[in-house]
C-alpha positions as CSV (number, residue, x, y, z in Angstrom):
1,X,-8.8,-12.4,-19.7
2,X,-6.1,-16.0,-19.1
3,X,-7.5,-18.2,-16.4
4,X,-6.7,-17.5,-13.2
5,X,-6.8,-20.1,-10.5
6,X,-8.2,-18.6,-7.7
7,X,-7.3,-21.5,-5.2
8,X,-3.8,-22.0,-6.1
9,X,-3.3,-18.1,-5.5
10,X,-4.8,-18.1,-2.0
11,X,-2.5,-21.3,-1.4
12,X,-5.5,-23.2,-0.6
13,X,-7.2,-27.0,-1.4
14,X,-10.6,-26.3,-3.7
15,X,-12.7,-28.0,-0.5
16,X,-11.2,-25.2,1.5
17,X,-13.9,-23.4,4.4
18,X,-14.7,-20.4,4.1
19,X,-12.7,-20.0,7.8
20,X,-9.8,-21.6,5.7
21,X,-10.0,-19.1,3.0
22,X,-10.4,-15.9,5.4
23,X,-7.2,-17.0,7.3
24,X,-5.3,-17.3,4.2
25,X,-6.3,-14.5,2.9
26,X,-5.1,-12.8,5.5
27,X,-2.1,-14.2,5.9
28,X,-0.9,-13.2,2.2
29,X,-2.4,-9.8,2.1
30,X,-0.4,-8.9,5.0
31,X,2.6,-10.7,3.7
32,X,2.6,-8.7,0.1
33,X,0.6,-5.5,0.7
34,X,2.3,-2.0,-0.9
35,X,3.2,-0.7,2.5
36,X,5.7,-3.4,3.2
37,X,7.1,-4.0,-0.4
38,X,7.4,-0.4,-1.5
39,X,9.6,-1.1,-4.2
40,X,8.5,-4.7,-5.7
41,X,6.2,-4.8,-8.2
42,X,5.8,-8.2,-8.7
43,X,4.8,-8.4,-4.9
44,X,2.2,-5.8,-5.8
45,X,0.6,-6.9,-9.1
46,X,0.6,-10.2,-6.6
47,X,-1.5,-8.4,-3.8
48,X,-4.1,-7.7,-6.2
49,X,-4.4,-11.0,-7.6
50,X,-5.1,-12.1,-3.8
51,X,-7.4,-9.6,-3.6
52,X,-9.4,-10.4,-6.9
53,X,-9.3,-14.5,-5.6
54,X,-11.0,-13.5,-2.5
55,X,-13.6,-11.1,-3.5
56,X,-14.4,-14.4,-5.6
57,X,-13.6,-17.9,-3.2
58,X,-15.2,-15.8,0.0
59,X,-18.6,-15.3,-1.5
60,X,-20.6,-18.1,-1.5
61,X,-22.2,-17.4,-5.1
62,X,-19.4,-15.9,-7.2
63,X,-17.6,-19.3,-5.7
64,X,-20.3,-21.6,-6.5
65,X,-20.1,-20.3,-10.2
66,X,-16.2,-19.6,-10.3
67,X,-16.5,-23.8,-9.3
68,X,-18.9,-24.5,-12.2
69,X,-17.5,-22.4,-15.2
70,X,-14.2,-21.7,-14.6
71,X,-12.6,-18.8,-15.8
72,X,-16.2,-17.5,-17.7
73,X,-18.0,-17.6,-14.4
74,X,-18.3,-13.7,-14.6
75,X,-20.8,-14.6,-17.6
76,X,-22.9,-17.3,-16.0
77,X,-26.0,-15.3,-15.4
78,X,-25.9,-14.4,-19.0
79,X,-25.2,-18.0,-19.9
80,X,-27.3,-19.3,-18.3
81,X,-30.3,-16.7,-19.6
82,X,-29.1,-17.4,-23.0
83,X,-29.3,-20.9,-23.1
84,X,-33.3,-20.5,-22.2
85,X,-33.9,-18.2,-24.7
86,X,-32.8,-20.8,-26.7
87,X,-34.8,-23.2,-25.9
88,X,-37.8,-21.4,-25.9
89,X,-37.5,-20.2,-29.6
90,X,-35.9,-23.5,-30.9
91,X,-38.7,-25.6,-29.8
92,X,-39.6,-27.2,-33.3
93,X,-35.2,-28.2,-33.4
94,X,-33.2,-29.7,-32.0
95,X,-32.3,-28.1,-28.9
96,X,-28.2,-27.9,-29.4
97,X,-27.8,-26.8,-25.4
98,X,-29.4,-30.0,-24.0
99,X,-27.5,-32.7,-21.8
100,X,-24.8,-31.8,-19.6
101,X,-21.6,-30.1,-20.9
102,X,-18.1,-30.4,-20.0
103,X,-15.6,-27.8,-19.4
104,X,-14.3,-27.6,-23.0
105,X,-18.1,-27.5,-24.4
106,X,-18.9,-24.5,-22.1
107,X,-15.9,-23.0,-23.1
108,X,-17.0,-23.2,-26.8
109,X,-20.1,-21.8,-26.0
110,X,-18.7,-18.9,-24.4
111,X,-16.4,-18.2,-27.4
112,X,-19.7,-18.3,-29.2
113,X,-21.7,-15.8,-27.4
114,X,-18.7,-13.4,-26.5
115,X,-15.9,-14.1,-28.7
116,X,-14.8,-11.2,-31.2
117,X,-15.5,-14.0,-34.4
118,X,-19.0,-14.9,-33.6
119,X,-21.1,-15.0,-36.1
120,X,-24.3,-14.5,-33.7
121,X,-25.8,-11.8,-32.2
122,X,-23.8,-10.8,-29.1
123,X,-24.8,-8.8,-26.5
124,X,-22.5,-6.3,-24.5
125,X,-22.0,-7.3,-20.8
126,X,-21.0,-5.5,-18.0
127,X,-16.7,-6.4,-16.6
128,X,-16.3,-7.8,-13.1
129,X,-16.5,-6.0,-9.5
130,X,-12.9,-5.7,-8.2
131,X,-12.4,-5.7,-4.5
132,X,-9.7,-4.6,-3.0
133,X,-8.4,-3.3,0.9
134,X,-6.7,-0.3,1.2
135,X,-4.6,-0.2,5.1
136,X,-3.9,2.6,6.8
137,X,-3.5,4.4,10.4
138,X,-5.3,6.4,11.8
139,X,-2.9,9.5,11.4
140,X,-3.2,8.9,7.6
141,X,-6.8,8.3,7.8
142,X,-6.9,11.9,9.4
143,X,-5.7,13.6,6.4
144,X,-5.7,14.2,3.0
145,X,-3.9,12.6,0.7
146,X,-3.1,10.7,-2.5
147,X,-1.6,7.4,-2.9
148,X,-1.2,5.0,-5.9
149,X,-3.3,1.3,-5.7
150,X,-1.8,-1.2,-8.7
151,X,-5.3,-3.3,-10.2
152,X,-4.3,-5.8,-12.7
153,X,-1.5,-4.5,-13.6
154,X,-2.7,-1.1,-13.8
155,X,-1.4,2.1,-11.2
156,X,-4.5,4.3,-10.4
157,X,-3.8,7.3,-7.9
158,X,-6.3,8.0,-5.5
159,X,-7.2,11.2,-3.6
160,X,-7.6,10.0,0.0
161,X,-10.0,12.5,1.9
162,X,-9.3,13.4,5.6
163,X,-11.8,11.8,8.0
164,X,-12.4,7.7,6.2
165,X,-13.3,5.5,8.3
166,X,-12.7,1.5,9.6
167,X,-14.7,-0.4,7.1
168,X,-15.6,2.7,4.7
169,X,-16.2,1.4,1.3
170,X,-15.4,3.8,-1.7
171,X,-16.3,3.2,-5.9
172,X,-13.9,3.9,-8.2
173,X,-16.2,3.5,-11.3
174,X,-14.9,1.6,-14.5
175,X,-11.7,0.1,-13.3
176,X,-12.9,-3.1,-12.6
177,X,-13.2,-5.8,-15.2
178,X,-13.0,-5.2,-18.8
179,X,-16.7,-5.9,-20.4
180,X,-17.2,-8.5,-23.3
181,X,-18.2,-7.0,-26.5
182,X,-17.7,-3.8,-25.8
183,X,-19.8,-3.5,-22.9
184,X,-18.8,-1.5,-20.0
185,X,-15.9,-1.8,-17.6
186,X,-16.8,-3.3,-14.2
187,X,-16.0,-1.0,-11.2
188,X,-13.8,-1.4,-7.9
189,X,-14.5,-1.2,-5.1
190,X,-11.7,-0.5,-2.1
191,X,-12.5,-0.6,1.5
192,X,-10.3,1.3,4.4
193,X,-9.1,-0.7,6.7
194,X,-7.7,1.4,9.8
195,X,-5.4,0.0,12.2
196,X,-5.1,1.1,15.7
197,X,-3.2,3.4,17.2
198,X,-1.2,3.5,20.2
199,X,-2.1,6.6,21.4
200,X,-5.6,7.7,20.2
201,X,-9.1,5.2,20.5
202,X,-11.6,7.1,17.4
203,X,-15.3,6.2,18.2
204,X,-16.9,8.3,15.4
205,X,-15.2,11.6,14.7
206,X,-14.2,11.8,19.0
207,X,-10.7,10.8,19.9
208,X,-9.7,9.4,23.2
209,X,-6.3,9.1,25.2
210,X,-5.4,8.6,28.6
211,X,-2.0,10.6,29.7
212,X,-0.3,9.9,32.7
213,X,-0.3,12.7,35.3
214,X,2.3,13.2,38.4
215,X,0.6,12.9,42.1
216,X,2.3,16.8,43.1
217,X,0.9,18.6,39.6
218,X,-2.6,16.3,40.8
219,X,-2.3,18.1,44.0
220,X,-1.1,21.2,43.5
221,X,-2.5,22.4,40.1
222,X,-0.2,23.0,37.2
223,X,0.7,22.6,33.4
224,X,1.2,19.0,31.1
225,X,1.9,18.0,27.7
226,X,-0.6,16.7,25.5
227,X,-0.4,15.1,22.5
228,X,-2.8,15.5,19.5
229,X,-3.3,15.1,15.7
230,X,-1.8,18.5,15.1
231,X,1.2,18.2,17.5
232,X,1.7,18.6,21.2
233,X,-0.1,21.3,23.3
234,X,0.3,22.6,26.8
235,X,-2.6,21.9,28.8
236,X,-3.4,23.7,32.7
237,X,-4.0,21.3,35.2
238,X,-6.4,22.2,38.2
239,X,-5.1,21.8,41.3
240,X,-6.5,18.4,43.4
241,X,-7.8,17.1,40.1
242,X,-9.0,13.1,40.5
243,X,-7.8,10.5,39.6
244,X,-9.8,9.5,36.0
245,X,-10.8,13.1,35.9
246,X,-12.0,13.9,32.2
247,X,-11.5,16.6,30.0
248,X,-12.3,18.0,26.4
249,X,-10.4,19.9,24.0
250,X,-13.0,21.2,21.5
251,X,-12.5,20.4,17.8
252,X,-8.7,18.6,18.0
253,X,-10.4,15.5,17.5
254,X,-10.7,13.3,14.5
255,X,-11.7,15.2,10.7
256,X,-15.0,15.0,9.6
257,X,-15.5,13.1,6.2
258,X,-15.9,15.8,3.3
259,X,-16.6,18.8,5.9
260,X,-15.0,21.7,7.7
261,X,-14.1,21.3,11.6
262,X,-13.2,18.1,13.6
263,X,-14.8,16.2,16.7
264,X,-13.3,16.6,20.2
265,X,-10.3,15.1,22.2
266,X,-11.3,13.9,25.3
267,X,-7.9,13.5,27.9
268,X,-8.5,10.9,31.0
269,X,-6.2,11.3,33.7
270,X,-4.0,8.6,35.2
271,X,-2.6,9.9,38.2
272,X,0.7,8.4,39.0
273,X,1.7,7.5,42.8
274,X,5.2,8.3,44.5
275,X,7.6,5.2,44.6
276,X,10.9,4.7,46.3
277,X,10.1,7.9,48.5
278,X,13.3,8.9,50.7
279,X,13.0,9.4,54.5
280,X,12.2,12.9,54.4
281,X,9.3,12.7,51.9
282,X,7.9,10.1,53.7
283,X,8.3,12.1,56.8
284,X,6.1,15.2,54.6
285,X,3.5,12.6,54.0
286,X,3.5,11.6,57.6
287,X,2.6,15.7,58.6
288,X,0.2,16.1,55.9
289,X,-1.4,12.3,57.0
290,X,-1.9,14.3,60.7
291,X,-3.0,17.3,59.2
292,X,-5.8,15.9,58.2
């Protein structure tokens, strides 16, 4: 796989903080995610490539080795295994891995133990995790569907199921990084990332909305219009309802992950007051002020 320079991806110095690195991820992902460039693949391919470079540079120890060895840092558990097997069977030689190495020697050793030409013994090693963020809302979250994610360079199509959640992390076996010597590929993993919605606040499979709700249908009792996942629904209004009052609709909540039925919709009521009354409505709420 060429070198890929994680830093200059991300736009960002190589003493970057991890605070530094978390902001520009950010930044970029929202500036070249799918959803916004539809139609441009190079913005695409260049999505994952931020993706891959943060998986990396935000994790303390795949940095510290991505720092150290470059573009085999994948390998530097192995490498660094290998090179005390070495020692301990070359005791009576000389030990050809001691001293400090530069880049370009641990580059040769890598091309040693992994290139296709070695003459050694080569073991098979795993491919690289991919990470990678998937965005949607919450009305896509809520139902099944497919969509297509591009991984270096590659478009896999993925079965969304209804119900994912904020944070949900899913494995997509093998297509992550390719393995050395034939070893296996690495795998990827994509979390969900659910934006809010305007109208509906999820807390587990539940949904929750507050409506607005006219003083006279408050008072006197009568129907409204709500809205849910499935489309608007006429709902009956008791008559002097509060203020705040609460109420469930049974199952036209959120899906639940991989099963049959749905959580509930609970509808809070925000009673709207009169304004800019006229003389004679003021003189109605004058009587019914006596009345009581």
């Amino acid at each position: 796989m060429a070198f890929t320079d994680y830093y200059k991806i991300l736009e960002v110095p190589k003493d970057a903080s991890p605070e530094d690195i978390k902001k520009a991820y950010r930044k970029l992902a929202r500036k070249y995610h799918p959803d916004l460039n539809p139609k441009d693949k190079e913005a695409n391919k260049r999505f994952q490539f931020i993706n891959e470079a943060n998986e990396v540079l935000s994790d303390p120890e795949k940095r510290k080795k991505y720092d150290k060895y470059g573009e085999d840092w994948a390998h530097a558990d192995q490498f660094e295994k290998a090179r005390e097997s070495q020692r301990s069977t070359r005791q009576q030689t000389e030990d050809p891995f001691a001293g400090d190495f530069g880049s370009g020697e641990y580059s040769d050793f890598f091309e040693q133990m992994f290139g296709a030409g070695s003459r050694t013994r080569s073991a098979k090693f795993r491919g690289q995790d991919y990470q990678a963020e998937l965005h949607l809302s919450l009305r896509d979250a809520a139902r099944t569907h497919q969509q297509t994610l591009t991984v270096n360079g590659k478009n896999i199509r993925i079965t969304i199921p209804a119900g994912v959640e904020d944070g949900q992390v899913i494995k997509l076996k093998d297509h992550g990084g390719p393995g050395a010597n034939g070893g296996p590929n690495g795998d990827l993993y994509i979390t969900f990332v659910v934006e809010p919605d305007p109208v509906f606040k999820r807390s587990g499979n539940d949904l929750y909305t507050t409506i607005p709700l006219d003083f006279y249908t408050a008072v006197l009792g009568g129907d409204v219009m709500v809205e849910t996942l499935d489309g608007k629904i006429k709902l009956k209004v008791k008559a002097e309802t509060q203020n705040g009052t609460r109420t469930r609709l049974k199952g036209k909540g959120f899906p639940i992950y991989k099963k049959e039925g749905s959580g509930d919709l609970y509808i809070t009521y925000n009673i709207l007051i009169p304004q800019n009354l006229t003389h004679k409505q003021k003189e109605l709420f004058t009587e019914l002020s006596k009345l009581k």
